[in-house]
Each structure stands twice: as structure tokens, then as C-alpha cells.
N, C-alpha and C positions, 0 to 999 in steps of 0.2 A: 504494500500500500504506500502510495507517495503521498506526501502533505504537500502542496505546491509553495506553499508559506515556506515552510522549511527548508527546500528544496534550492529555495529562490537566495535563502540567507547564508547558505554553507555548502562550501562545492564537496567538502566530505560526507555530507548526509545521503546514506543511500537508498534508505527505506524507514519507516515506522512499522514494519511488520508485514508477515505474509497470511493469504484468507486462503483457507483450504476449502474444498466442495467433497461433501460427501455423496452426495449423489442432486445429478443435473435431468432436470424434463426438458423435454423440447418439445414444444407442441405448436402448427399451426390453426389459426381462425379463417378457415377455408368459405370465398366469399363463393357469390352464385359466377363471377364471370371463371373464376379456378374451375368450379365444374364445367360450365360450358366449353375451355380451354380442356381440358380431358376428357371434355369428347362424349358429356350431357347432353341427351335431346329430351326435350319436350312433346309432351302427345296432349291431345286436347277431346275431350269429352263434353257432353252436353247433355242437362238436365232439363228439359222443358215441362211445367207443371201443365198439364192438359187436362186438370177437374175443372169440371162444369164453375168452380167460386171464378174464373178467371174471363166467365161468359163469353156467349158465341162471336164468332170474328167480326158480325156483321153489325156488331155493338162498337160504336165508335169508343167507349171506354175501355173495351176488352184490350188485357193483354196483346193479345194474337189480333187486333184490328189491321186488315191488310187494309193500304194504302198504295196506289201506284205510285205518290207522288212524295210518301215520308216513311221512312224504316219504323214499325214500331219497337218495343224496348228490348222487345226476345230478338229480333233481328241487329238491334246494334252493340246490345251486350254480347252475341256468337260472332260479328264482325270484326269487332276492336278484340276478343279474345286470341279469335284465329290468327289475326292480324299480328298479336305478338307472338303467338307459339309457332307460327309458320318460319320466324327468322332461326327457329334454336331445331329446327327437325328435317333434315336431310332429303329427305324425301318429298316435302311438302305433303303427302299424304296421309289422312288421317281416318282412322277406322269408323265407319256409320252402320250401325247394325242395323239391317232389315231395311236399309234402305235410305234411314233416318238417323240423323245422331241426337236420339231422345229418348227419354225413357217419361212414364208414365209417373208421377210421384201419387203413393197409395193407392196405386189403381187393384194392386195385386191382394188377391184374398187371402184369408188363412193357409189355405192349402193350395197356395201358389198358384191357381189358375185365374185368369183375366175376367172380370167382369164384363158384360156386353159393351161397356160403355168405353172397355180400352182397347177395342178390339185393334182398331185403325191405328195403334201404336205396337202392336204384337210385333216381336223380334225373330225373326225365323235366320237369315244368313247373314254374312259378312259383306258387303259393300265399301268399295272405297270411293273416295272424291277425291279430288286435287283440290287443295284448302284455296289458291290461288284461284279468285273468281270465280271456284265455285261452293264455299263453304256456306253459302245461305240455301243452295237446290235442294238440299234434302230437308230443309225446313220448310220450304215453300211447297214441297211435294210431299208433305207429308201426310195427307188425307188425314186429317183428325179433325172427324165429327161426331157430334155422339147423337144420340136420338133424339130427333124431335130441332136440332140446330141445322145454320146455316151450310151446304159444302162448304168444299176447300176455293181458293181461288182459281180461275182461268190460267 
């Protein structure tokens, strides 16, 4: 250990003493760009609530209100997400089950089978899109209607 005081006042002074380690950790605080730099990607998933509390599209307050002329909130929350997970995934492709990258929330009963009313969300294969310009088609095609409400858009 040097004192710089010391050090400064006597050209004989060589130390004030030595620090031993018994034992050294090293550990890094690994940020998000370190994983994307080793080679992190991102996948992007979608949860769209399709119970009737979210009313049919033809309802200008609905969630799902298509517009030709304005995204409503489930179209620009899947846009801006895609949007950022398209730059961290190689492929630009992202998995759409059944056609659709959605799932039904509580649509599912006790015993796992779909009530009538989710039918038009049922997941049967794997489907891919290219996120790039096309990650709203499977939302927009995604025939969810349930009885008694308006179809899907043209």
C-alpha cells in the first residue's frame, strides 16, 4: 500500500504495508445488448382477448373496431411489438398457430375443450408469416366471431 503523502516527502519510503486476498469473485452484470452480441434472438407471441366484454368489431368502441382508415389498439400494440423483435431475430419469421398469432384468453373449459364461442380461434397447425409487412394478416384474417356478432372484415 503506498500513502502518496509519504511517498511524496521521503525518497526512502517504500510502502506502508502489503493487502493480501484471500479469495477474489469476479463476476459480470450482463446487459440485454451482451446477449444480443452472443447471438440472443427474440420470438414474438400474441395474446388477443376475443371474449364477447371486448364487443363486436362493428362497435366503434370495440377493441377489434376495424377501420380502413386508423389501426385500432390490438393492431398497433402487434405492430410496434413486431416492429422491435423483428430487428433481434434472424429470420424475421415468427410462428402463428392455426393461422393466427392468438390465443383465446378463458375461452378454454375445465376439461380443455373450446367452447362454441372460440371456435374461430381453434389452433390446429403451425403457420409462418414474414413479420416484415406482414405481421398484422393473421390478425386481420382471423375470422373471430362468435354468435349472434358482426363477420370478420372484407
Amino acid at each position: 500500500l503506498i500513502n502518496e503523502k509519504k511517498a511524496a516527502k521521503s525518497k526512502r519510503y517504500t510502502d506502508s504495508g502489503k493487502l493480501h486476498f484471500h479469495k477474489v469473485y469476479c463476476w459480470m452484470d450482463f446487459t440485454f445488448l451482451d446477449f444480443i452480441t452472443g447471438g440472443t434472438e427474440l420470438d414474438f407471441s400474441v395474446a388477443v382477448d376475443f371474449t364477447k366484454s371486448n364487443l363486436p368489431m362493428n362497435e366503434e368502441t370495440s377493441l377489434h373496431h376495424y377501420d380502413k382508415n386508423r389501426a385500432n389498439q390490438y393492431e398497433i400494440a402487434i405492430a410496434a411489438v413486431a416492429d422491435i423483435c423483428q430487428h433481434y431475430n434472424s429470420s424475421k419469421i415468427f410462428k402463428a398457430y392455426g393461422g393466427r398469432p392468438l390465443m383465446s384468453w378463458g375461452a378454454f373449459k375445465k376439461d380443455g375443450g373450446l367452447p362454441s364461442a372460440a371456435r374461430a380461434t381453434q389452433m390446429n397447425s403451425f403457420e409462418y408469416y414474414e413479420v416484415l409487412g406482414e405481421h398484422l394478416v393473421p390478425y386481420w384474417q382471423s375470422g373471430y366471431t362468435f354468435v349472434g356478432e358482426c363477420p370478420r372484415p372484407p
